[in-house]
N, C-alpha and C positions, 0 to 999 in steps of 0.2 A: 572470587570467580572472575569479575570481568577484571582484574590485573594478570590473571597465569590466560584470558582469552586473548590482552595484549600480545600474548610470545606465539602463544600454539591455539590454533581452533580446534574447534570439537571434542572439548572439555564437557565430562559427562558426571553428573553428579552421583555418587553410589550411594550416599547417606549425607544430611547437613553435618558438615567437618570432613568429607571425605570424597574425595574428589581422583578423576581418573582419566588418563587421554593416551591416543596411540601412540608412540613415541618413534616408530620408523619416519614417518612423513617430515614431523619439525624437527628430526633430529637430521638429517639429509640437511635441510631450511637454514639449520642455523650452525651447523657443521660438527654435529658429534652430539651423543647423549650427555654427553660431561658437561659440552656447555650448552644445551637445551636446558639440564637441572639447575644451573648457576643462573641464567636469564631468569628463568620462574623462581627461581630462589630470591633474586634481587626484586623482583617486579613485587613480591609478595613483603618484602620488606620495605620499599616505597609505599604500600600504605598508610604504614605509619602502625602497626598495631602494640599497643600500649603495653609497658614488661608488667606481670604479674605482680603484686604487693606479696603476694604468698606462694607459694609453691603449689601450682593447679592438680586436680586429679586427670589421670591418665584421658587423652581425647585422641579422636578421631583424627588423622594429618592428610594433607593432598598428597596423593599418588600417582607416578606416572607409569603407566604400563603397556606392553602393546595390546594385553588380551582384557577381559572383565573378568571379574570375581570380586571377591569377599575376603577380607584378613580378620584378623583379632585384634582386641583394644588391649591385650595387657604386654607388660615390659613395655612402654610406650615411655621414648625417651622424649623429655622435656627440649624441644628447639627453643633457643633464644630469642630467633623470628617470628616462632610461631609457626612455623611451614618445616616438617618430613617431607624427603623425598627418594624415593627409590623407585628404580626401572631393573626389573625382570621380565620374563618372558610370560607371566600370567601377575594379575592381580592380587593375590592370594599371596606369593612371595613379593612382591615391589611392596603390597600395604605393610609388611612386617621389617622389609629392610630400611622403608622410613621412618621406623621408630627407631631402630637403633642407636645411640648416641655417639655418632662419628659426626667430625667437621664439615667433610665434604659429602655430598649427594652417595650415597651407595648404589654402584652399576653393576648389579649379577651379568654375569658372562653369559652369552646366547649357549641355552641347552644345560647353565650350571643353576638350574633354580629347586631341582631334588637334592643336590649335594649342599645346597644354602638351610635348606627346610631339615635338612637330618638333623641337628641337633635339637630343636625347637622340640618344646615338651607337647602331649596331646592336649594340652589344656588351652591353646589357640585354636582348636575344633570351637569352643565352645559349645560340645554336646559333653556335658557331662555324664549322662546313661554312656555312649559309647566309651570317654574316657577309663570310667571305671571297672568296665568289661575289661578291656586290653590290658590295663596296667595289672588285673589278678590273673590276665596271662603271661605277665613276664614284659608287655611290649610298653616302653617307656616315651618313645622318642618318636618324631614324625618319620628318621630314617628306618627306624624298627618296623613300625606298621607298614612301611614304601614297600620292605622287602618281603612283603609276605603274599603270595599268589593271588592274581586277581579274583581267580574263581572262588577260592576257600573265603575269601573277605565278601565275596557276591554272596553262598552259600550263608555264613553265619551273621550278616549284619545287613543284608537287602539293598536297598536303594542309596540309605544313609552311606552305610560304608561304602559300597564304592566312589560315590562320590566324596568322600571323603580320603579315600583311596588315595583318587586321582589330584584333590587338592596335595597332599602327600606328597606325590613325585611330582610336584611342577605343573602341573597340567590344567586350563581353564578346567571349570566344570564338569561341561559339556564340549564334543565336537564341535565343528563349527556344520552349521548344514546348509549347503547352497541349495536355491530356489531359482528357479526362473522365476521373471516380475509378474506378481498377478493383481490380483484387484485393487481397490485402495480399500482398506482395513480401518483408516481414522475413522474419527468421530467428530462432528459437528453440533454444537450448540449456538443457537444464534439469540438472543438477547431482543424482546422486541413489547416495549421497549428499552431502552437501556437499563443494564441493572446497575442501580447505584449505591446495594447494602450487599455486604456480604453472607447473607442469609441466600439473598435469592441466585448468588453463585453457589454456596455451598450443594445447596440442593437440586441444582440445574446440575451442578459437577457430579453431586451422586449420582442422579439417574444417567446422565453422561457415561461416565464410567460401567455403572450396570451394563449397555447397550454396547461399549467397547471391547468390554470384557467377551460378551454373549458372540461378539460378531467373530472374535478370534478362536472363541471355542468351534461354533460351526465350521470354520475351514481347520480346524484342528492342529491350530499352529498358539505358538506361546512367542514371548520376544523379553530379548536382556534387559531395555527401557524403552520408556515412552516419552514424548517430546510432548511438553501441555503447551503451550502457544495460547495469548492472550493478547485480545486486541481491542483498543478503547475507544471511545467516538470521537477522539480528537485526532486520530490518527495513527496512533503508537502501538508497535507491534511488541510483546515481550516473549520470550521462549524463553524454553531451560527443559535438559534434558534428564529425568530422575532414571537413578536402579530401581526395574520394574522384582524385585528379590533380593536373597542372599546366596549366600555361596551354596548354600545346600539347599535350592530349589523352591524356597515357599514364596509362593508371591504376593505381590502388593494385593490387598483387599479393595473392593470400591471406595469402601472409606477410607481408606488409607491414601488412596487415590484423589481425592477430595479435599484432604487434609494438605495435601501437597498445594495443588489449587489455592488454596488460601495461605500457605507461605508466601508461595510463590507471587501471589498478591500483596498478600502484607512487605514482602522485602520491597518492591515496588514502591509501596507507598512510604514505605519507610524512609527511603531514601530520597524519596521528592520532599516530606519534610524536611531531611536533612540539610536540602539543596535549598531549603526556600521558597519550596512552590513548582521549581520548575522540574521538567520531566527529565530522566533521563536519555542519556543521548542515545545510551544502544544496552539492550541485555537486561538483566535483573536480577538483583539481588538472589543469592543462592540458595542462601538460609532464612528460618524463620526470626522474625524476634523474640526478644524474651517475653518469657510466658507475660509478666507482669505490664508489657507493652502492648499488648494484643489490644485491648478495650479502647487505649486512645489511639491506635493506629487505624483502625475503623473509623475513627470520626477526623481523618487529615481528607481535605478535599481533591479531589483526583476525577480525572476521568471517567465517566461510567464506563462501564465493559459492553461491549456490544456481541461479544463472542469469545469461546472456548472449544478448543479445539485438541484433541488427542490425539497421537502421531505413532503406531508402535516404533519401534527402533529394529533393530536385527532380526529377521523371522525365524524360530526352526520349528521343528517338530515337534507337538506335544506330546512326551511321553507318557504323561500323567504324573498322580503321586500314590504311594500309599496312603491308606489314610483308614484312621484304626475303629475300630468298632464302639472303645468305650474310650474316655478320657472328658480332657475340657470341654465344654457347648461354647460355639461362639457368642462373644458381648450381641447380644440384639443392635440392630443401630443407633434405635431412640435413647440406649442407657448409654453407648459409644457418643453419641452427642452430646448429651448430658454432661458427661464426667468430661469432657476436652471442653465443656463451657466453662464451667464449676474452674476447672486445673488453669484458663487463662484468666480467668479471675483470682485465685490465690497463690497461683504460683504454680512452677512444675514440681512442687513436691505437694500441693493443695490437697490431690486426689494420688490415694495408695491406692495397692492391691495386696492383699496379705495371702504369701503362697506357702502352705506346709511342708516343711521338709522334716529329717528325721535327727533326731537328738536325746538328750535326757535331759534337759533344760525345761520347764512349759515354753518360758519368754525364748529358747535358742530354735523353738522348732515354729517359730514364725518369722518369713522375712518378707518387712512392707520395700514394694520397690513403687516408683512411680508408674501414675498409669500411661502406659503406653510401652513399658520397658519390661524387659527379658529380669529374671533375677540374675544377682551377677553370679559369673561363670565361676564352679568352684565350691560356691557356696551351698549348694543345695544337696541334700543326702533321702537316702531312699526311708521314706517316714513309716512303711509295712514292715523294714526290716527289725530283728532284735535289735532292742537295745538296753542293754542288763543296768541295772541302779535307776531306767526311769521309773518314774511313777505312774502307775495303774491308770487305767481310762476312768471318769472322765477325767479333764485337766479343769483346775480350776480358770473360771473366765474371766478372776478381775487379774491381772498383774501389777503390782504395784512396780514403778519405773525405778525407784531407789533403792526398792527393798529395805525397807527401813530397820534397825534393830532390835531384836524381842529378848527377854529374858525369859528361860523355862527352868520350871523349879519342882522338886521333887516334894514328897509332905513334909519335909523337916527344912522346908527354903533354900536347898542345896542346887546348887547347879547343875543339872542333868547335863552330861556326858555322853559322847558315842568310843566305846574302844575298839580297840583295831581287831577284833573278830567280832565287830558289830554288835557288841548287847550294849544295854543301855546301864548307866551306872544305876539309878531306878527310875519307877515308873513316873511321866509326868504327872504333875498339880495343879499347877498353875501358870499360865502360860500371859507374863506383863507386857501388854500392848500399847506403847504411847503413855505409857508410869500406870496404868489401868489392869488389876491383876484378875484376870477373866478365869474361875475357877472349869479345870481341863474334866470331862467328863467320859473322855474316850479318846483313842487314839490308834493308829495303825501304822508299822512300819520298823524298824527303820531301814530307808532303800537306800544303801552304799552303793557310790562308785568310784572307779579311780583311774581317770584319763591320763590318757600320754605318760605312761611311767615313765618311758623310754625318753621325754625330753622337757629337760628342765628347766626348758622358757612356757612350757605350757602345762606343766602338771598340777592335779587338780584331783582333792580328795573333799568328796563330800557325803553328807548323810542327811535323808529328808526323813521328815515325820507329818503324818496329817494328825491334827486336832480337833476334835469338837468343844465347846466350850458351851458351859451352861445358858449363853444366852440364845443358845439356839446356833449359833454361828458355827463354820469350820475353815480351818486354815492349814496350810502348808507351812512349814519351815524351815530351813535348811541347815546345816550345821557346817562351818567352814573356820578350817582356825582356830578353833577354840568358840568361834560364837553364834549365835542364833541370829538367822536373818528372816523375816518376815517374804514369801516368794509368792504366796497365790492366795488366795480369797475366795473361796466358795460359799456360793447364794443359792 
């Protein structure tokens, strides 16, 4: 951040790793966008950031654009730098043309950012309910859904679609909506007297944030970011400007709000460690540290904070949101604190959340993401819908992670079989768990299925049996191959 604030000001943060600034003004400055993107291109390789040992998973890159929005993390091409960069006419197309893997910076032509975005698949939405709607309409491609009437896409997908519409053909979000200047909107907290743990900011920034939030709803206005401004008793003023949302309108929460606050603190302090003590000379650190740095970057000696301050950024009109009658509750605060404790103490994968999707697997229709993150896009399928060969409700609750291998045998010690119209060669016996032959006293099933015929990097024929065995116990087994595999564990 403060290397691309060397070239251009008013560098705005949309998410830590992704970054975003007007590109008319320094590109005038420094005489063309070509070489506005080679300056920040270099400035960001004068850091020095260290090559990879391994081949990284797909991240977030800086972006320059004239408008704000939101892009998608996948196809994201590995830079050598370490720095994507691309300028188009909305954020939305510049975040997707900085992954691409070209040499030089890619410049969408002013007005060519719907004819950039046509081929790009709908799975850069990252709404997969919407994706899977269109694609069983026939519509594949972001040029597909561009061309399809604004009203009919208002009519059958609401708020979501058209703004996603609009991402679509090029287009910020939203309109821009001019206002005349009116009151001031921040938020002030003042420290008294200094605070010098991060607790007593944390929860100064919550209600902070509450009070900022409440002040913008009464004039009935919303904004793109917020500028959090922190200032210490020695003197030291630090800013940084975050994306108050995403491309598709949900905004930041107070906690979320808060949480920033204390990045924004911690990179601070982080870097006065780094330095030795001494303070920085201007700016602050963009991003947070790693989860695992959190604990001893609270005890580097710094300035107390004397004040916090919230800044909105661009005002428009709040239109509102829908917002649906049944689904998720939101995390309470006090378990939202909790788990962001808990997660900088073991790491950012410390604290899961396990969200159901839909499959025939028990272990395939759970996926743990870390807490604070989206599941990834793609991955998740609708868990109401059919799905023929799974196995009946309940699901067993112990999964074993290896599935270890069982032997089932019939009353003559013969290897029970599944054939290809599903009977069994005979009824199970005896079911050897760990060389331990646990006599079978019931059983139910067997539920065939048989994925992806159609492609033969991923087909997949299996047949489950549930068991009960004399000591009381019941289990799940699979059959794959020719062999029995140990899959679930009912208590």
């Amino acid at each position: 951040m403060q290397a691309v604030e060397n070239v251009a000001a008013g560098v705005e943060v949309v998410r830590p790793g992704l970054i975003a600034l007007a590109a008319p003004g320094p590109a005038r400055y420094h005489g063309g966008e070509a070489r506005l993107a080679l300056l920040i291109r270099e400035a960001v390789a004068d850091v020095g950031i260290p090559a990879p040992t391994t081949p990284p998973a797909p991240t977030p890159t800086p972006t320059l654009a004239p408008a704000v929005g939101l892009g998608d993390e996948d196809a994201v091409a590995e830079d050598p730098l370490g720095c994507g960069i691309g300028v188009a006419d909305g954020i939305f197309a510049a975040s997707l043309a900085a992954r691409l893997p070209v040499d030089e910076p890619l410049i969408v032509p002013p007005g060519g950012s719907a004819a950039f975005l046509a081929p790009y698949p709908l799975r850069v939405f990252d709404r997969p309910e919407l994706d899977g709607i269109l694609e069983r309409l026939g519509i594949r491609t972001l040029g597909e859904f561009a061309a399809l009437p604004v009203a009919d896409v208002a009519n059958r997908f609401g708020p979501v679609g058209v703004l996603a519409h609009r991402l679509a053909r090029g287009l910020d979000p939203r309109p821009p909506a001019s206002r005349r200047p009116g009151e001031d909107l921040s938020a002030l907290h003042l420290f008294d007297p200094p605070a010098e743990r991060d607790e007593q900011v944390l929860f100064a920034a919550k209600a902070l944030a509450d009070r900022w939030r409440d002040g913008l709803a009464t004039a009935g206005l919303t904004c793109a970011s917020v500028r959090i401004e922190l200032a210490t008793e020695g003197g030291g003023h630090y800013a940084r400007t975050w994306r108050n949302g995403d491309a598709l309108g949900a905004t930041l929460s107070s906690q979320a709000l808060a949480q920033r606050v204390r990045w924004q603190l911690d990179g601070w302090r982080t870097r006065v460690s780094r330095a030795g003590g001494q303070r920085p000379a201007s700016g602050m650190e963009e991003a947070p540290p790693a989860a695992n740095q959190l604990s001893s970057v609270a005890e580097v000696a710094a300035d107390p904070l004397v004040s916090v301050r919230l800044v909105p950024g661009p005002l428009v009109v709040d239109t509102g949101s829908q917002q649906t009658l049944w689904g998720r509750e939101a995390v309470p605060d006090r378990v939202g604190r909790a788990a962001e404790r808990v997660q900088a103490m073991l790491g950012h994968d410390g604290v899961a959340l396990l969200h159901l999707t839909g499959g025939r697997d028990p272990a395939a229709r759970i996926i743990r993401t870390p807490w604070g993150e989206k599941p990834p896009s793609g991955l998740t399928a609708d868990p109401e819908a059919p799905w023929p060969g799974a196995v009946p409700e309940p699901a067993p609750p112990l999964l074993p992670e290896d599935q270890p291998p069982v032997l089932l045998l019939d009353a003559r010690g013969t290897h029970v079989e599944v054939s290809g119209r599903v009977g069994l060669s005979a009824p199970p016996a005896v079911l050897v768990l760990g060389g331990h032959p646990l006599p079978v006293t019931d059983w139910a099933g067997p539920w065939p299925y048989h994925e992806h015929p159609w492609r033969p990097a991923t087909v997949r024929r299996r047949a489950r049996l549930q068991l009960t065995t004399a000591d009381g116990r019941a289990f799940l087994v699979a059959l794959e191959h020719r062999a029995w595999r140990l899959e679930g564990i009912y208590h």
